[in-house]
C-alpha positions as CSV (number, residue, x, y, z in Angstrom):
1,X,25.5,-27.3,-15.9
2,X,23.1,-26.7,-13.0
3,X,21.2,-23.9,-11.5
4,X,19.4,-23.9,-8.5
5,X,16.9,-22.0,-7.5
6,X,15.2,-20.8,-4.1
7,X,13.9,-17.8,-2.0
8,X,16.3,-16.1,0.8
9,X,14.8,-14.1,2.9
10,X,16.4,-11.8,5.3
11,X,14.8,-11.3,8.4
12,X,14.5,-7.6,8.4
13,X,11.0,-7.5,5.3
14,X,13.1,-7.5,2.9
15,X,10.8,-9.0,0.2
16,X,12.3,-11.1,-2.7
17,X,12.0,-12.3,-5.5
18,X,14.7,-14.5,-7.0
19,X,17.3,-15.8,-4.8
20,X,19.7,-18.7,-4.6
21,X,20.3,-21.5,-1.6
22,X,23.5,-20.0,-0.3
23,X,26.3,-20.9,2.3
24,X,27.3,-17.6,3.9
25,X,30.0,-17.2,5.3
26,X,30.0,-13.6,7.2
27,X,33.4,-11.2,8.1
28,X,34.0,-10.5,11.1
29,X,32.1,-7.5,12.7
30,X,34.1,-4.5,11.3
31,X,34.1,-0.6,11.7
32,X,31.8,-0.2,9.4
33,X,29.6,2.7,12.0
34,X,31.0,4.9,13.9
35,X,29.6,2.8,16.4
36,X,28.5,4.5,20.6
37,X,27.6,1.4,21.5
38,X,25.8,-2.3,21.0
39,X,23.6,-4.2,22.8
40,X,24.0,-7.8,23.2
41,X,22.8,-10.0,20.4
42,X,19.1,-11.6,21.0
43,X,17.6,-13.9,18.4
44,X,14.9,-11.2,17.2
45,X,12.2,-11.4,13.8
46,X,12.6,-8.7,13.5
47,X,12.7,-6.0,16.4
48,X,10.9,-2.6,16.7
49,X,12.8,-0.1,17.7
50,X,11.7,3.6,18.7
51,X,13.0,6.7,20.6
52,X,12.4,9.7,21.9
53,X,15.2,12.5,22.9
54,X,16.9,10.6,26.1
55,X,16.3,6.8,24.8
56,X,16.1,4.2,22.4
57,X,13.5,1.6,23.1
58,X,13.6,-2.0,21.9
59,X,10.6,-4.3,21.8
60,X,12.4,-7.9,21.2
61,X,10.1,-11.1,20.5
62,X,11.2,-13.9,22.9
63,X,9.4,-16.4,22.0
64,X,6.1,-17.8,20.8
65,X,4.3,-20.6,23.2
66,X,2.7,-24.1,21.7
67,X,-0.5,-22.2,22.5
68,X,-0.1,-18.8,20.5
69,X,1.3,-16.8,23.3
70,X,3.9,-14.4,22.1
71,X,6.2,-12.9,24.7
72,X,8.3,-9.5,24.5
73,X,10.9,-8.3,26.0
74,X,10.5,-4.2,26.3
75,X,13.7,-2.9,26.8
76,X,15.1,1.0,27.5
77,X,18.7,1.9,26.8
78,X,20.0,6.0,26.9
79,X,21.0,7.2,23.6
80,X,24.7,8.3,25.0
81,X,26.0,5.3,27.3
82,X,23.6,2.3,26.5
83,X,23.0,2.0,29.3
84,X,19.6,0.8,30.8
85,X,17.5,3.6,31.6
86,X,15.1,1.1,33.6
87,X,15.0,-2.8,33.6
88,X,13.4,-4.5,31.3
89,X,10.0,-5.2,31.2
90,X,8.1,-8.6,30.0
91,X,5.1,-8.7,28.4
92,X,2.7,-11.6,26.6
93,X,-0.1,-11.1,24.4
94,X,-1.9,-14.4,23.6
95,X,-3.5,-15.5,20.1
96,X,-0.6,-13.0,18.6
97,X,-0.5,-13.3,15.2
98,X,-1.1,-10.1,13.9
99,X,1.1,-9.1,11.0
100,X,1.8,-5.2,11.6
101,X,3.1,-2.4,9.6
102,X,4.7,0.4,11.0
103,X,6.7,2.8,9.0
104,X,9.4,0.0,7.6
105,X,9.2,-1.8,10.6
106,X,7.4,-5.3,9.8
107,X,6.6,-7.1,12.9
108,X,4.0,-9.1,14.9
109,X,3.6,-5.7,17.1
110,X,4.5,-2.0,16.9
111,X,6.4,0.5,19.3
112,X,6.0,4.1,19.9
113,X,7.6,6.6,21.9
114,X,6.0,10.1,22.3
115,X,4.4,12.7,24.8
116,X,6.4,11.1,28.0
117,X,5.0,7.6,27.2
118,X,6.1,4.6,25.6
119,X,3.5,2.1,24.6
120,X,3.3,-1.4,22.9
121,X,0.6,-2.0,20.2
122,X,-0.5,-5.8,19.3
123,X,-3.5,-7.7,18.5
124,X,-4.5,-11.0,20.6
125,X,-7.4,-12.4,22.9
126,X,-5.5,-11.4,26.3
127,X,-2.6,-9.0,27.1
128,X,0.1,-9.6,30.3
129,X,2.9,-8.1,32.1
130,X,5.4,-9.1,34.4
131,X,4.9,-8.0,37.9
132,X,1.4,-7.2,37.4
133,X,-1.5,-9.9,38.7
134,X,-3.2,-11.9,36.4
135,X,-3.6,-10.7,32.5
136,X,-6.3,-8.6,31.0
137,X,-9.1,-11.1,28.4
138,X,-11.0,-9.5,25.7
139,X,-14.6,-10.6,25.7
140,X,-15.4,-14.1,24.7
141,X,-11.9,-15.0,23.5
142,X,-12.2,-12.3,20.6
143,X,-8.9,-10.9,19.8
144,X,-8.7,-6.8,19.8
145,X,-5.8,-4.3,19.3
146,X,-4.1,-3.5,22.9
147,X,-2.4,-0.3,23.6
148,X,0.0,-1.0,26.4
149,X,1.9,2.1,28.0
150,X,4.8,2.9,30.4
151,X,6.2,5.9,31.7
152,X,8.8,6.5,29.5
153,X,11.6,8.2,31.8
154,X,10.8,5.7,34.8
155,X,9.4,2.8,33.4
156,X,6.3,2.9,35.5
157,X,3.2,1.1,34.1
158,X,0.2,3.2,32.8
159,X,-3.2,2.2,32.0
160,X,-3.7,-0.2,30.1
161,X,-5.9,0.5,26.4
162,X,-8.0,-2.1,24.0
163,X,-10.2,-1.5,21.3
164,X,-14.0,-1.7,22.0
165,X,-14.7,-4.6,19.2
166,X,-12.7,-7.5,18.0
167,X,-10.6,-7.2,14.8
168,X,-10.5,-10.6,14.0
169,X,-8.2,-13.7,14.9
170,X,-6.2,-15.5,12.5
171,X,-3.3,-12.8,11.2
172,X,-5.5,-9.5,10.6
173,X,-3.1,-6.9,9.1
174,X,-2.4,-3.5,10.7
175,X,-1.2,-0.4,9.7
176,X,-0.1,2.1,12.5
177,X,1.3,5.2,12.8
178,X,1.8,7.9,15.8
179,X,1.9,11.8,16.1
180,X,0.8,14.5,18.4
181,X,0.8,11.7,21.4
182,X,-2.2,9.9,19.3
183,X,-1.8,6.4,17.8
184,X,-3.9,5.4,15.0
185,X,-4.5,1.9,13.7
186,X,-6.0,0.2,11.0
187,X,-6.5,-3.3,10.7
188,X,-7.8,-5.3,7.8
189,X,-9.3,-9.0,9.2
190,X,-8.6,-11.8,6.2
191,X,-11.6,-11.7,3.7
192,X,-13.3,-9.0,6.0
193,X,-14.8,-6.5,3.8
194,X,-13.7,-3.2,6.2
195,X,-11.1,-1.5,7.3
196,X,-11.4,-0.7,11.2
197,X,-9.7,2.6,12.2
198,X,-9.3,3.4,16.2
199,X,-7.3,6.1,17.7
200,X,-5.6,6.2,21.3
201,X,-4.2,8.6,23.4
202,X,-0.6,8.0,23.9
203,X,0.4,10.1,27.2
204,X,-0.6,13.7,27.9
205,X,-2.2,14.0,23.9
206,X,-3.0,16.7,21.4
207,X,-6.3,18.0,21.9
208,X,-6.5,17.9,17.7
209,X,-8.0,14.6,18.3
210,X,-10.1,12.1,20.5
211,X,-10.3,8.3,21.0
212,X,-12.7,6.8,18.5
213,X,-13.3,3.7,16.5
214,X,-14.8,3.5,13.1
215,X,-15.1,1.4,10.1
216,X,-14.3,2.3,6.6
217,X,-15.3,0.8,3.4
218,X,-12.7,0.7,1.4
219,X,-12.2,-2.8,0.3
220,X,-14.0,-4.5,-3.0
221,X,-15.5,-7.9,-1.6
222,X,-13.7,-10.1,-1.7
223,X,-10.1,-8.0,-1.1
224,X,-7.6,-8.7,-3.3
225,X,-4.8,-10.8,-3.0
226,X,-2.4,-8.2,-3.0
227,X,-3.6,-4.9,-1.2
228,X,-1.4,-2.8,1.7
229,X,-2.2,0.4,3.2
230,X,-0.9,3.8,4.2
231,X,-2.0,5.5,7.4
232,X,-0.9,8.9,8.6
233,X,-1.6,11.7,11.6
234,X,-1.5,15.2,10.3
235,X,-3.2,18.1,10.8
236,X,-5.8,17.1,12.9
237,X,-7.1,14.4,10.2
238,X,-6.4,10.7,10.2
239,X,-5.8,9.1,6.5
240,X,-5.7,6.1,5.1
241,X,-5.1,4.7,1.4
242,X,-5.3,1.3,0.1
243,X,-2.9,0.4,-1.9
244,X,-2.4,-3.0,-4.5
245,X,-4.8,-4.3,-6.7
246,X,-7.3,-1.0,-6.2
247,X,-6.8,2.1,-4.2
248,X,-9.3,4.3,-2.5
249,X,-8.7,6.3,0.3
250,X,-10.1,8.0,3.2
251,X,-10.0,11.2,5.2
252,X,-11.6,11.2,8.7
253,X,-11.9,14.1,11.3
254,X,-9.4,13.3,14.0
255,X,-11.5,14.5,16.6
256,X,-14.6,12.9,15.9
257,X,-14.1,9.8,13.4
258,X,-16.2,11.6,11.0
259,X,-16.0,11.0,7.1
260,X,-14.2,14.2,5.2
261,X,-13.5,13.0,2.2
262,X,-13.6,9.0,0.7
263,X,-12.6,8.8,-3.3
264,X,-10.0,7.1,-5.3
265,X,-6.7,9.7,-5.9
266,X,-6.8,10.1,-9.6
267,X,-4.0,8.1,-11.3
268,X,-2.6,6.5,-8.0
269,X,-0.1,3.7,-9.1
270,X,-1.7,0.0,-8.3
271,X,0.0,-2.8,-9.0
272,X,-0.5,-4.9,-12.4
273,X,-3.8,-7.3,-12.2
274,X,-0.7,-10.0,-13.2
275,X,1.0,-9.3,-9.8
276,X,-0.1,-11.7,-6.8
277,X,1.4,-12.9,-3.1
278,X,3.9,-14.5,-5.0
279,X,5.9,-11.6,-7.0
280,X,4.5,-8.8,-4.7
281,X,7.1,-6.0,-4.9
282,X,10.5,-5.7,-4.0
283,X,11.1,-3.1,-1.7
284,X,12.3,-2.8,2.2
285,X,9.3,-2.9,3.9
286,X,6.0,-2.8,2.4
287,X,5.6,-0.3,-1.2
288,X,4.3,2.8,-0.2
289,X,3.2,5.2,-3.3
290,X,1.5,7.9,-1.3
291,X,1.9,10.1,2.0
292,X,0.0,12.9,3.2
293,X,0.5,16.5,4.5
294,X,-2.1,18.8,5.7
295,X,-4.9,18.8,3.2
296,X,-2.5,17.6,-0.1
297,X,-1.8,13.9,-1.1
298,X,2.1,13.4,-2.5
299,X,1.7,10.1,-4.5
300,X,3.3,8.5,-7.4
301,X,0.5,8.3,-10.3
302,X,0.4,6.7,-13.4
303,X,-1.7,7.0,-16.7
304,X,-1.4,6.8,-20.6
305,X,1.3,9.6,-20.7
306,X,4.2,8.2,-18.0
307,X,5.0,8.2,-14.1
308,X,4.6,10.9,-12.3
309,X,5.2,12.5,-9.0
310,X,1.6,14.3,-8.1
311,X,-0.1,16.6,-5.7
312,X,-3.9,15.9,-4.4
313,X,-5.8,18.4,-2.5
314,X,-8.5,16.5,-1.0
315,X,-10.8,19.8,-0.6
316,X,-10.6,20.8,-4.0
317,X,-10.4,18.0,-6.0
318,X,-7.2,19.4,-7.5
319,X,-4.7,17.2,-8.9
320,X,-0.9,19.1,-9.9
321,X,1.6,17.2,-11.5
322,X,5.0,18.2,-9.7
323,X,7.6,15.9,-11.7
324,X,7.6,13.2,-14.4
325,X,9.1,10.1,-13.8
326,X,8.8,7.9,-16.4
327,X,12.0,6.5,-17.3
328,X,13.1,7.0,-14.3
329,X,12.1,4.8,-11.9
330,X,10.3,1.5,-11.8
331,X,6.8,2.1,-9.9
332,X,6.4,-1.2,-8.8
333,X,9.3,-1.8,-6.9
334,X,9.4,2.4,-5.1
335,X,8.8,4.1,-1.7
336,X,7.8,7.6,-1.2
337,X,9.1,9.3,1.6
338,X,7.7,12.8,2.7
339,X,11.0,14.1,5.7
340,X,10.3,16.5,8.1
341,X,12.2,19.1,6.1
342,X,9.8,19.0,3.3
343,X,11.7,16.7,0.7
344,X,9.7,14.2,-1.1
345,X,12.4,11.4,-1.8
346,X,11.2,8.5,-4.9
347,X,13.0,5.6,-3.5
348,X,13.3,3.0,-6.5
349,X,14.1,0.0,-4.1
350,X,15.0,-2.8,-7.0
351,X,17.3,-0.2,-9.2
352,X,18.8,0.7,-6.1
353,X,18.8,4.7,-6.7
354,X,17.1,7.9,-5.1
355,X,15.1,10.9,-6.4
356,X,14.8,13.9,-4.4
357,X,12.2,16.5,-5.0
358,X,10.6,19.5,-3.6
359,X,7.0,19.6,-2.7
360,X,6.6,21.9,-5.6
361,X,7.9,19.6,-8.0
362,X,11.5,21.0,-8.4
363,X,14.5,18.8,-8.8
364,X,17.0,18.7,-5.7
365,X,19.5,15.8,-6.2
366,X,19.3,12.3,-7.1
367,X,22.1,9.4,-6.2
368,X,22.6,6.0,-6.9
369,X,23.8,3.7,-3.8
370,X,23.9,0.2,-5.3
371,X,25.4,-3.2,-3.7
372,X,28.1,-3.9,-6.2
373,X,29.8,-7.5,-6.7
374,X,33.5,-7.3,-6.9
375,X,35.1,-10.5,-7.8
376,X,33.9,-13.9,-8.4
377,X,34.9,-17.5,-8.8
378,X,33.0,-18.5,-11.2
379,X,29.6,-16.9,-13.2
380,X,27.8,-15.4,-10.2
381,X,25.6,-12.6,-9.5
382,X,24.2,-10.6,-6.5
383,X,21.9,-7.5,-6.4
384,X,20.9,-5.3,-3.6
385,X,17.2,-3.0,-2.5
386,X,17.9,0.2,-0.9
387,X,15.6,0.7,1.9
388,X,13.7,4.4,2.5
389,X,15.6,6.6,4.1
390,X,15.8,7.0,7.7
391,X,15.1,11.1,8.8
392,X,18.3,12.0,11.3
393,X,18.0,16.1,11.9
394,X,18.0,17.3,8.1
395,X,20.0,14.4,7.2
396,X,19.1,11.5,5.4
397,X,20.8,7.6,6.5
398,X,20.4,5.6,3.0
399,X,22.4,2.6,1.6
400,X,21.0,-0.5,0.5
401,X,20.6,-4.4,2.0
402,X,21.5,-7.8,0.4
403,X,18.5,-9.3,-2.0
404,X,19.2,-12.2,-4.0
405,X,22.5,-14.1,-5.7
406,X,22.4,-16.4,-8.8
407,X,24.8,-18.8,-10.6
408,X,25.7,-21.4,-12.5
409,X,28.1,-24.1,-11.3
410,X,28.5,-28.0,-12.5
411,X,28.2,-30.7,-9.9
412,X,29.3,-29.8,-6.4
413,X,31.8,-27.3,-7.4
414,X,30.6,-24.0,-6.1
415,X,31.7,-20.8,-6.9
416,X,32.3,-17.9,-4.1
417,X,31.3,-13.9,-4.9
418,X,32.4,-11.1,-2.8
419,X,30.3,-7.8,-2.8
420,X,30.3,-4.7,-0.6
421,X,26.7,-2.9,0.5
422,X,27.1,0.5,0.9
423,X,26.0,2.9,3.5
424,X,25.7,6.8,3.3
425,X,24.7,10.1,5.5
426,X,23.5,12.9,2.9
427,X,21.8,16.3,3.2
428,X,18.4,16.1,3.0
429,X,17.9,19.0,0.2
430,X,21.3,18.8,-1.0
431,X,22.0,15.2,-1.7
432,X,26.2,16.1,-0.4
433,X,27.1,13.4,1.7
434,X,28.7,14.0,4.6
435,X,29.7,10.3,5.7
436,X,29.8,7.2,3.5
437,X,30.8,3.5,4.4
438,X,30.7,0.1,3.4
439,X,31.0,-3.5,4.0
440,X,32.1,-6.5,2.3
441,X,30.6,-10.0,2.4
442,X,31.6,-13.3,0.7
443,X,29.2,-16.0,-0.4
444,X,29.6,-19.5,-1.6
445,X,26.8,-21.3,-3.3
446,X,25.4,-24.5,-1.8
447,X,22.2,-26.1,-0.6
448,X,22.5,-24.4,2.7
449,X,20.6,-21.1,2.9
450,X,22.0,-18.1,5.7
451,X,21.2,-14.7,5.6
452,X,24.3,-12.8,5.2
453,X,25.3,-9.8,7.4
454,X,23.0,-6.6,7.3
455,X,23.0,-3.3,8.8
456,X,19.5,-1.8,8.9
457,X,18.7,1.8,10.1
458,X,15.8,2.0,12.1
459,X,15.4,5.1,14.0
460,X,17.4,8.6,14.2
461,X,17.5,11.2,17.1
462,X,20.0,14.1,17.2
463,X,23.3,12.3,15.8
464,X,22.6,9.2,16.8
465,X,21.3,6.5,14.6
466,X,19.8,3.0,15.9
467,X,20.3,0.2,13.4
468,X,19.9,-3.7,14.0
469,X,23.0,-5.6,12.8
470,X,22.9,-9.0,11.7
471,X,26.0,-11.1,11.6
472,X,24.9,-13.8,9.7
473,X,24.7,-17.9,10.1
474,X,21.4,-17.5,12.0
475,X,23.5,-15.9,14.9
476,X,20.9,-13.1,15.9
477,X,19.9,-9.3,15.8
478,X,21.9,-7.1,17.6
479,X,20.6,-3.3,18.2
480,X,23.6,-0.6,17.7
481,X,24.2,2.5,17.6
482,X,25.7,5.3,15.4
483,X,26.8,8.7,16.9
484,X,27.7,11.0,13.9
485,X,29.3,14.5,14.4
């Protein structure tokens, strides 16, 4: 008898834990969406993908030179027809390794699209883009963030931003986020003992903030192996919490840069001192535990007593306990989403199931939406993690993504499993789900590893729904998208 052992990892962050080498074989493409319309199929890890009410914008790694250049593709397609709305644009930013977080999106550089602007953010030493002469250098080689920016209806270039001090080389982290036609971003350099937080206009901008750049202290020295961060735009504040081994967090006056508050949420759920690079969480995405609104904190806390879902208002010190979820979910492995329609959905990624709450603590609906194996060739087994759930009107898009497979098999005589991965369009403070699909995929254990196929929501505008597909075999990401009635 023989077991083998080895990670898989799906090009999308999906972050795992125990997998198996695998031969995949994937079906064909079915109906599984009611599908407007695809884009052709680019070899893309991963894409970012934005929109704003006419568009969908798609920001597609090309390739990465022998000297650290990374090039992009920028491309803008109208929500209804696909079509182009204006050709594509090329970009390079050189020394790009930057490792950026932007709501799930994990990539080397983020994309937002607001206030009549669309604008690329990435960290390098020099920033380029076809059709214009020459390329802009930071000063003495140092790499900073770059804001790059096009008209978003025409496709015209408009100035270009960079921060005024250099973040580090060598795969600084950043955390970004966008609202009110302001970008903030917060980038942690390796072993650096701040967090630097800058803010850029993005288009005609809100006059609720300014452009400023600042550091915070909210790293022990020297960080922790395991540490993320959650950054957030709202009500004229910019926020940001540390997350991992510690958590502090930060409230700054988004006009100004100045301090309002800097304290540890009481109870905030950090991850186990025995948790390191190597068994981080398993979510979609990175684990976020908190989000902020207005002056209160939403956050999953833990103490002697259980899990709980909390309230934290920063200018009183007040913390409310709104739910208690102990027995419910597994901290480690959950996402916290706060929609636009004011539901606080618990997203327990590993057990595959979501909690819906209201931001007063009352119960609204919970569901479970779990990959499910259903036959096998010999003693096999699969499991899924359900990503956060992707906001489209008062709708939520949920369903879960492919994680890991095990089995046992003697000599070369490897067994197949078939599963299907489910997909689902629910209320957002009902839970009733108005549309619900699935696919089915068929593995057979070997010592060749291929992603199998995924379908992974990205952004929603009206009742369309962008997701990246992935067929499988190394065959390349291919942007689609949903209209739903």
């Amino acid at each position: 008898m023989a077991t083998r052992h080895s990670i898989l990892a799906i090009l999308v962050g999906v972050l795992v834990a125990v997998a198996i080498v695998v031969i995949t074989l994937p079906a064909p493409v079915s109906n599984v969406l009611p599908t407007a319309w695809s884009a052709a199929s680019r070899s893309c890890n991963p894409c970012a993908v934005t929109s704003n009410a006419q568009d969908v914008f798609e920001l597609d790694l090309v390739n990465i030179t022998s000297n650290g250049t990374f090039n992009y593709l920028l491309n803008a397609y109208n929500w209804s027809t696909g079509d182009e709305a204006w050709p594509s644009v090329g970009l390079g930013i050189g020394d790009g390794f930057a490792f950026f977080q932007s709501g799930q999106q994990l990539a080397y550089a983020a994309l937002f699209a607001d206030a009549g602007a669309v604008a690329v953010v990435a960290i390098g030493n020099s920033a380029s883009v076809a059709g214009q002469s020459g390329s802009l250098n930071s000063s003495a080689g140092a790499c900073v963030v770059w804001v790059l920016e096009w008209n978003s209806s025409a496709g015209s270039a408009l100035p270009t931003q960079q921060s005024d001090s250099s973040v580090g080389c060598g795969l600084p982290q950043a955390y970004v986020t966008a609202s009110d036609g302001w970008i903030a971003v917060a980038t942690l350099s390796p072993f650096a003992a701040n967090v630097r937080l800058s803010t850029f206009p993005l288009g005609p901008a809100s006059p609720a903030y300014e452009a400023w750049s600042t550091n915070v202290s909210l790293l022990p020295s020297p960080p922790p192996e395991v540490l993320f961060a959650a950054i957030s735009l709202s009500g004229g504040v910019v926020s940001l919490s540390t997350m991992g081994l510690g958590a502090r967090t930060a409230v700054l006056n988004g006009s100004s840069g100045r301090l309002i508050w800097e304290g540890a949420i009481p109870d905030l759920y950090t991850v186990p001192e025995s948790t390191n690079s190597s068994a981080i969480p398993q979510t979609e995405g990175l684990p976020r535990y908190i989000v902020q609104a207005g002056g209160s904190f939403y956050f999953i806390g833990n103490d002697t007593a259980g899990v709980f879902l909390d309230r934290f208002d920063y200018s009183t010190n007040m913390t409310a306990s709104l739910a208690n979820l102990t027995g419910r979910i597994d901290p480690l492995n959950c996402q916290l989403t706060l929609t636009t329609t004011g539901v606080l959905v618990v997203t327990d990624a590993w057990n595959e199931h979501y909690w819906a709450y209201s931001t007063a603590g009352s119960p609204l609906w919970n569901l479970s939406l779990s990959l499910r194996q259903t036959s096998s060739t010999g003693a096999t087994n699969v499991g899924g993690i359900d990503f956060s759930p992707v906001q489209a009107g008062g709708d939520l898009l949920i369903g879960s993504v492919f994680s890991w497979s095990s089995s046992n098999y003697e000599n070369n005589n490897y067994p197949s499993s078939t599963w299907t991965v489910p997909l689902a369009l629910v209320s957002s403070s009902t839970g009733v789900v108005s549309w619900r699909s699935s696919y089915t995929q068929t593995e057979t254990l070997g010592p060749n590893a291929f992603s199998p196929e995924t379908y992974l929501p990205m952004v929603a505008q009206g009742p369309f729904v962008a997701f990246i597909y992935y067929p499988g075999s190394g065959l390349g990401w291919t942007l689609t998208v949903a209209h739903f009635s």
